[in-house]
C-alpha positions as CSV (number, residue, x, y, z in Angstrom):
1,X,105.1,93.6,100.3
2,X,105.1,97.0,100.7
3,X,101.6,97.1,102.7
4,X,102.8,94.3,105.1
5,X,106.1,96.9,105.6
6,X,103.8,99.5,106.8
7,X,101.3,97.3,108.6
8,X,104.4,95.8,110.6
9,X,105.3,99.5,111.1
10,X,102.3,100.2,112.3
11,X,102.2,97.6,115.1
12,X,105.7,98.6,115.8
13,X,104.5,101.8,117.2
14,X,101.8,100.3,118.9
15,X,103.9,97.8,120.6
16,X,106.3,100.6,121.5
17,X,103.9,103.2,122.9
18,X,102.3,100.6,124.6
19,X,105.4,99.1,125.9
20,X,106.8,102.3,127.4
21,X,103.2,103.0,129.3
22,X,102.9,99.2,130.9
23,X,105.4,96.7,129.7
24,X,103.5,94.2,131.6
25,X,100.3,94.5,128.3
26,X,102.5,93.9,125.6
27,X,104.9,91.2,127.4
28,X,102.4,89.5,129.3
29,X,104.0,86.6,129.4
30,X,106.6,87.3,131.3
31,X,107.1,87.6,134.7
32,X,108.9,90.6,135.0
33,X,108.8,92.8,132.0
34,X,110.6,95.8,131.8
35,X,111.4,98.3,129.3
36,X,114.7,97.8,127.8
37,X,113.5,94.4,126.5
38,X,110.5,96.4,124.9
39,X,113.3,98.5,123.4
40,X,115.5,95.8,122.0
41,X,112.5,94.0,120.4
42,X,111.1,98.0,119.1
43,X,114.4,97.8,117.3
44,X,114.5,94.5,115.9
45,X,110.7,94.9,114.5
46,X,111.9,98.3,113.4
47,X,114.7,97.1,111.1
48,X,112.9,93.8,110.0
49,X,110.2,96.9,109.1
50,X,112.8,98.9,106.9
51,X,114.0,95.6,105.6
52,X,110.8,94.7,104.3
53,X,109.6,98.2,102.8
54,X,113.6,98.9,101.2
55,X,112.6,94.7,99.2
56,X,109.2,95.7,98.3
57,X,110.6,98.9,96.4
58,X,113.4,97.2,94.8
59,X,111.1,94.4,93.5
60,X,108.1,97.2,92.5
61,X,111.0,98.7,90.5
62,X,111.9,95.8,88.9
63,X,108.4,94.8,87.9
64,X,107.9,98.0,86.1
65,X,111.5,97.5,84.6
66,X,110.2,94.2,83.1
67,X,107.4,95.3,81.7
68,X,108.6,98.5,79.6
69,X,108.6,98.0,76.2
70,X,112.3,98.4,75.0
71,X,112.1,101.0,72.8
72,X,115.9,101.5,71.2
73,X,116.1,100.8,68.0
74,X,119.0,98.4,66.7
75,X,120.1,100.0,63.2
76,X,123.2,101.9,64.0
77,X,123.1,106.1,64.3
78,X,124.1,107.7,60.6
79,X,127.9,108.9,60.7
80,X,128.3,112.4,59.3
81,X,130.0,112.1,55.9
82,X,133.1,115.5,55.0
83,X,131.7,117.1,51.8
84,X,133.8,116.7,48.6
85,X,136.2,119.6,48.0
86,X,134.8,121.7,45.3
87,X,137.3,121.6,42.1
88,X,137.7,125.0,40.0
């Protein structure tokens, strides 16, 4: 999940950059492209990208969570005991 964040990043750029130099390449299907709609879709793919990466790290985290060994054990932790008063 993580790749596929940064690959969509990566296109992201491209689209952008590409975009701001001749918005007719990337929106070719249009008649008349201009670049605030090459904006609005940069920031759309931009937080469907953060979206993505911020899932694949809370699932990564998780996995690892799931497959640590707990490790605590279950017997109780000694209590301290007062010493007896010494008798004369």
């Amino acid at each position: 999940m993580i790749t596929g964040a940064i690959n969509l990043g990566l296109l992201t750029l491209l689209f952008f950059f590409l975009g701001m130099y001749k918005p007719n390449w990337p929106l070719f299907f249009m008649k008349e492209p201009n670049r605030f709609i090459i904006l609005a879709i940069t920031t759309i793919l931009f937080m469907v990208t953060a979206t993505l990466y911020g899932e694949g790290l809370r699932r990564e985290k998780l996995e690892k969570a799931a497959k640590q060994p707990i490790t605590e054990s279950v017997a109780p932790a000694p209590v301290p005991v007062p010493a007896k008063p010494v008798t004369k």
